[in-house]
Structures are given as structure tokens and as C-alpha cells.
C-alpha positions in Angstrom: -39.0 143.3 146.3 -39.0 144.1 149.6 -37.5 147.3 151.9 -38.0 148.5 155.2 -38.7 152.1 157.0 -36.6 153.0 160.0 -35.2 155.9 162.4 -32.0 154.2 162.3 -29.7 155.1 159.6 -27.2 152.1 160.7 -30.3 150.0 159.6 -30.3 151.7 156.1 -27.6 148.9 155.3 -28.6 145.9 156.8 -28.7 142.7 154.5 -32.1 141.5 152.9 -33.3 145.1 152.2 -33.7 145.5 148.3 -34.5 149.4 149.4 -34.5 151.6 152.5 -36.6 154.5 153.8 -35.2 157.0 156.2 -37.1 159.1 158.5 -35.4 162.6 157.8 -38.5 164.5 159.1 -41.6 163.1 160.6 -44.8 164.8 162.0 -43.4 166.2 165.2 -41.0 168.1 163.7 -38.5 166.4 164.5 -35.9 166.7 161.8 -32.4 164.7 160.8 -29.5 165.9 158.7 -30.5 163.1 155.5 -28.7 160.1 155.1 -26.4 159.4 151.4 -27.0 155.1 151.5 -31.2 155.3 152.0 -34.1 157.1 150.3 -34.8 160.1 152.8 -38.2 160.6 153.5 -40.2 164.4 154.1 -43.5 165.1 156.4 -44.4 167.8 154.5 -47.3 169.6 155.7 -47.4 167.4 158.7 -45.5 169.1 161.8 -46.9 169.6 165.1 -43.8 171.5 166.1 -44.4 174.2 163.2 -48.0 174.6 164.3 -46.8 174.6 168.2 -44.3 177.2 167.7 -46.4 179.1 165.7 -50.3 178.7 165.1 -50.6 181.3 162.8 -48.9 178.4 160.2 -51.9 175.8 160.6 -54.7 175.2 158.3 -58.1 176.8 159.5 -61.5 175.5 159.0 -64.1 177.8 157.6 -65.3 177.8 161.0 -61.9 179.0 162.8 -60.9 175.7 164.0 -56.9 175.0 163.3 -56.0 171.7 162.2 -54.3 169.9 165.2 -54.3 166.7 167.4 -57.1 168.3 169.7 -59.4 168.3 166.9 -61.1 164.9 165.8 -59.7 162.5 163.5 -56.0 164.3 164.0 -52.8 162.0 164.9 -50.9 165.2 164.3 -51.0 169.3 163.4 -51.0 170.4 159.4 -49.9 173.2 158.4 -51.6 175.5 155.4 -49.9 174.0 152.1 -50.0 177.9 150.8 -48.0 179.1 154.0 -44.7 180.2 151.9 -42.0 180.7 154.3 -42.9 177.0 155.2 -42.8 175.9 152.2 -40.0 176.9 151.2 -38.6 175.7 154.2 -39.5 172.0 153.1 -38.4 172.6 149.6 -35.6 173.4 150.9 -35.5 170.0 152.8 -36.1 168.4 149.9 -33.4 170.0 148.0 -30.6 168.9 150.9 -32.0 165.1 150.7 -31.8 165.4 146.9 -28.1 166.3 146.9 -27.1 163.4 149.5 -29.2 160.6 147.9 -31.0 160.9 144.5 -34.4 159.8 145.3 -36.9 161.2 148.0 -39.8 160.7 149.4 -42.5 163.0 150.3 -45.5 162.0 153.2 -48.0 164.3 154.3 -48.5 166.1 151.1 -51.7 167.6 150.5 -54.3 169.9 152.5 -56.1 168.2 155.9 -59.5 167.0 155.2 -62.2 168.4 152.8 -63.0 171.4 155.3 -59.7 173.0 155.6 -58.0 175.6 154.5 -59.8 178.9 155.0 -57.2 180.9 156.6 -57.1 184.7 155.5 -54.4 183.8 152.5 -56.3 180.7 151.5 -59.2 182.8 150.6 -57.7 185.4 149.3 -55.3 182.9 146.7 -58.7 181.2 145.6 -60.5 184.6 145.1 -57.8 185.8 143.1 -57.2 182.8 141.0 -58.7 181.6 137.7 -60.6 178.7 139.3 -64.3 179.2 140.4 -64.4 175.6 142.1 -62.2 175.9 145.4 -61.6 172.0 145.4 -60.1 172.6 141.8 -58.0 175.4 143.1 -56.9 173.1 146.1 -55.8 170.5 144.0 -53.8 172.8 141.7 -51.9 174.2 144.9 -50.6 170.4 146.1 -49.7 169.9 142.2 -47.7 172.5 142.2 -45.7 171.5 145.3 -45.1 168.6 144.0 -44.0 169.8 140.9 -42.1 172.3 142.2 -40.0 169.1 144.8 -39.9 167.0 141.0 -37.4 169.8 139.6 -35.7 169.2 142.9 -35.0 165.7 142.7 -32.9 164.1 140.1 -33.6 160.5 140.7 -37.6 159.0 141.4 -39.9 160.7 143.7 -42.2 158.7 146.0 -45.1 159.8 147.3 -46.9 158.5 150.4 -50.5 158.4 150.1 -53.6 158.0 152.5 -55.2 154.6 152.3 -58.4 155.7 150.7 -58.6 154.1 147.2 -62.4 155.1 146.8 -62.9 156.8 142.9 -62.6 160.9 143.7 -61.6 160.5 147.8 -58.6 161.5 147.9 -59.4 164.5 145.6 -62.1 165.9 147.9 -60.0 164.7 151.3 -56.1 166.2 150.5 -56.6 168.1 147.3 -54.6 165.5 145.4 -55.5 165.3 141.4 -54.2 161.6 141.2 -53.8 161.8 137.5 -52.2 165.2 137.4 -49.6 164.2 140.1 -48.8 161.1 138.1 -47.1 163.3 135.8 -44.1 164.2 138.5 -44.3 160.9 140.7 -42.5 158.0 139.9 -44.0 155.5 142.7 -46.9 155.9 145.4 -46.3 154.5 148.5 -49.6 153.6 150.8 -49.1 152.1 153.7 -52.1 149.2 155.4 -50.9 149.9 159.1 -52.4 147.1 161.6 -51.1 146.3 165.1 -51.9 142.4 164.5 -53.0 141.0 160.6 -55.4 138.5 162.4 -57.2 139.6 158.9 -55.5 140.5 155.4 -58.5 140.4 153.0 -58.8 144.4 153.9 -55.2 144.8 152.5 -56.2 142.7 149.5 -59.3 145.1 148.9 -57.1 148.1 149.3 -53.9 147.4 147.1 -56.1 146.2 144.5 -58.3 149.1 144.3 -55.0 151.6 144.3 -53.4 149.5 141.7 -56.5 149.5 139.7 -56.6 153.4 140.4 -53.1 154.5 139.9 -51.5 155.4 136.9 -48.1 154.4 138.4 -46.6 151.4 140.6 -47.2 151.1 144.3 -45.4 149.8 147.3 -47.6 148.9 150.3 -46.0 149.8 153.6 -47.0 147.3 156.8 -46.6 148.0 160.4 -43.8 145.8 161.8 -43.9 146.6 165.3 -44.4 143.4 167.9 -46.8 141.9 164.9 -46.6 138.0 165.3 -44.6 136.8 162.1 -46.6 134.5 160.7 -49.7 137.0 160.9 -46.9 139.6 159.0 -46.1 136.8 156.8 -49.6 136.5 155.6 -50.2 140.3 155.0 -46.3 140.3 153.2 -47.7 137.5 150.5 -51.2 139.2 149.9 -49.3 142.2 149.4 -46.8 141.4 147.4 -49.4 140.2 145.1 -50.3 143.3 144.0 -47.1 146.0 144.9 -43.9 146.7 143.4 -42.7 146.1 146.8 -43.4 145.7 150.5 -42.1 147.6 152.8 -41.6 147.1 156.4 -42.4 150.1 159.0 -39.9 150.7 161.6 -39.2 147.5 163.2 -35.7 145.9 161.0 -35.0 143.5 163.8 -38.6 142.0 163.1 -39.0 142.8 159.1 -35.3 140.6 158.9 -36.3 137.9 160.8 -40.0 137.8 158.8 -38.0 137.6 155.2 -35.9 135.0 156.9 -38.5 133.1 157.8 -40.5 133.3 154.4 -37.0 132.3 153.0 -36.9 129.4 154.9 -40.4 128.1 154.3 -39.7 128.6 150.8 -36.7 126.1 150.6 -38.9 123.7 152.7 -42.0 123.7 150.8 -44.2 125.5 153.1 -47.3 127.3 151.9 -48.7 130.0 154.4 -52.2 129.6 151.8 -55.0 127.9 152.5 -55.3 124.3 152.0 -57.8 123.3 149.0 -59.1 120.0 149.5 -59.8 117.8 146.4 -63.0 116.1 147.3 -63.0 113.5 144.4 -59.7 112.1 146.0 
């Protein structure tokens, strides 16, 4: 099964797509009413317009440093999972996508990395809770979210995670209890982003370890962005081998003409393997 993640709701019904992300909100901020013929997809607690606007919505290290792209290892700003006006605001989200298209998809969900949050509210939530380990409490937080979006969405909820399928990372990176969010999610989505696939054995050793890990199935998501086909081609077949699909990200023009071409060497008998030799012959 294969689908493709785009920007481009006129994209959303191209042939050769057995499903179709949309972008309704990424991690700018920049936000899209959501489309009724695609699943939309949420940044959650990725927004750097959120924490622009207002800093006082960002996660905060124990050390006072907010969570944004001027800190190391940040692509974008996060804002604190317990901040409830915001929250609300993307359940909100959620809701709207819900009532245009039954299934949604939720990225960025979780807390930043392992130091963050320890904003005022954050500290005071975990003080006055029943949990004496604050990575517990952490992880209760994001399964609530999600539980809370579940009730929200009448057909299967996707969620996106980090590429980290290492026993307990995830847990002690995001707050995400991989077994208790199994209980709401329908399908995890992780997406192996590479600007080339001159190598795929790394997106061997990562599906396998999340499909060994997970309790549910998983789609693996590749870049499709000026990649040479056949070095897509290659990462497509050693993903497929393990996901319930493979999705292409944000490039249709290129993640059509790849399935065309797979297609094609199908009918003709091509094999994009490697060539075993029998040495006896």
C-alpha cells in the first residue's frame, strides 16, 4: 500500500495513491481549513508561531531555557503539552478535521526532549499529582492528549512518531508510554527522512526494530524531494517489507512517477535486488 504527504489538496486525489496525508497544520504554525477527500494531519505541540507570538507558551528547561530553534537539536519551537488554552486550541483542530474527514493524524505529540518541561505549571501539576517519578507523570500527560483527540475522532487515529526505536527512548525523550498509547492509536506513522538513499540498510534496521516494538501497524514515511528514483525505489522495497504502507513526503510529481516506474519494472521482470551468483553453475 502506498500514499503520499502533500501541501496540495488538489494532490489529495491524484491516481496511484491508496491513501493521502494533508498538511492542515505544520510547525510554523501555519494552519489550513482541513480537507473532506484526505487524512488531515495536526503539529501538535510543534509551532514556532505559538511560541513567537507568545513565549510564555513554550516548554522551559529546568535551567530556564525555552524550547526553540535557537537552542540545539531544534528544527522548530514546542510548546508545554500542559499549556491549556493551547491545548484546547488543537483539540479543537482536531475536532474540525474529525467532522470533514473521519481519520486524523497527529505529529509532534509529546513533550521536547528528556530535560523539558519545567515551567511554573509543569512543576506545580507534577507536585500536585499522584506520581513521585516525573517521567511517569510526563508520560501520563501526552496519554491523556491523545486520549482525549481518540474521543474526537470517529474513524483511525495515526500518530507520527520520532525515529528512535531503541527499548525505553522514546519514553524518556517525548514522554510517550508506547504501550499505553497503543490503546487509542490505530497506526504509527515514522517517517526515515534522507535527501539521497545512496544507503537503505539504516531504514531496514529502523522499521524492523519499530515493528518488532509496536504493538500496532506502521507506515514508514520517505522524503521525496529531488531524490534520484531508483535510490527511492530501493528505500520504497526495503520498506515495504516491513510497513503497512509507504508513504511519500511531499513531492506527488516524484512519488507518481517512482510507483510508475516500480510498475513498470514489475511487468518487465526487473529486480532492483542484488544479484546472487550461483557459483556451482
Amino acid at each position: 500500500m502506498y500514499g503520499v504527504v502533500t501541501r496540495n489538496e488538489p494532490e489529495l486525489s491524484w491516481d496511484g495513491f491508496d491513501r493521502a496525508f494533508y498538511e492542515m497544520k505544520d510547525v510554523t504554525g501555519r494552519a489550513t481549513e482541513p480537507v473532506t477527500n484526505g487524512i488531515n494531519m495536526i503539529s501538535c505541540f510543534g509551532d514556532n508561531a505559538a511560541v513567537e507570538g507568545n513565549p510564555d507558551v513554550a516548554s522551559v528547561s529546568a535551567e530556564g531555557d525555552l524550547a526553540t530553534r535557537e537552542r540545539t537539536y531544534f528544527d522548530w519551537d514546542y510548546v508545554c503539552p500542559t499549556h491549556e488554552e493551547y491545548r484546547r486550541g488543537i483539540l479543537e483542530m482536531v475536532e474540525s478535521a474529525a467532522s470533514d474527514y473521519p481519520d486524523v493524524r497527529l505529529d509532534d505529540v509529546g513533550f521536547a526532549r528528556p530535560e523539558y518541561c519545567h515551567c511554573d505549571r509543569c512543576n506545580e501539576r507534577f507536585a500536585d499529582s499522584e506520581y513521585e517519578d516525573r517521567q511517569e507523570w510526563r508520560a501520563s500527560v501526552i496519554t491523556e492528549f491523545v486520549a482525549e483527540a481518540r474521543e474526537l475522532i470517529p474513524g483511525d487515529l495515526y500518530l507520527t512518531l520520532y525515529p528512535d526505536p531503541y527499548e525505553g527512548h522514546l519514553y524518556e525523550r517525548s514522554g510517550l508510554d508506547i504501550d499505553a498509547l497503543a490503546e487509542y492509536v490505530d497506526e504509527f506513522v515514522v517517517p526515515l527522512y534522507d535527501m539521497a538513499y545512496t544507503t537503505t540498510y539504516w531504514v531496514e534496521v529502523i522499521a524492523s526494530g519499530f515493528v518488532d516494538r509496536l504493538p500496532k501497524p506502521v507506515s514508514i514515511e520517505l522524503y521525496a524531494v529531488d531524490v534520484d528514483i531508483d535510490n527511492l525505489i530501493h528505500a520504497v522495497e526495503v520498506a515495504d517489507e516491513y510497513a503497512e504502507s509507504v508513504l511519500f513526503g511531499y513531492d506527488a510529481s516524484q512519488a507518481r512517477a517512482t510507483l510508475r516506474r516500480m510498475q513498470a519494472d514489475q511487468q518487465d521482470g526487473v529486480s532492483h535486488g542484488v544479484d546472487v551468483v550461483d557459483e556451482d553453475s
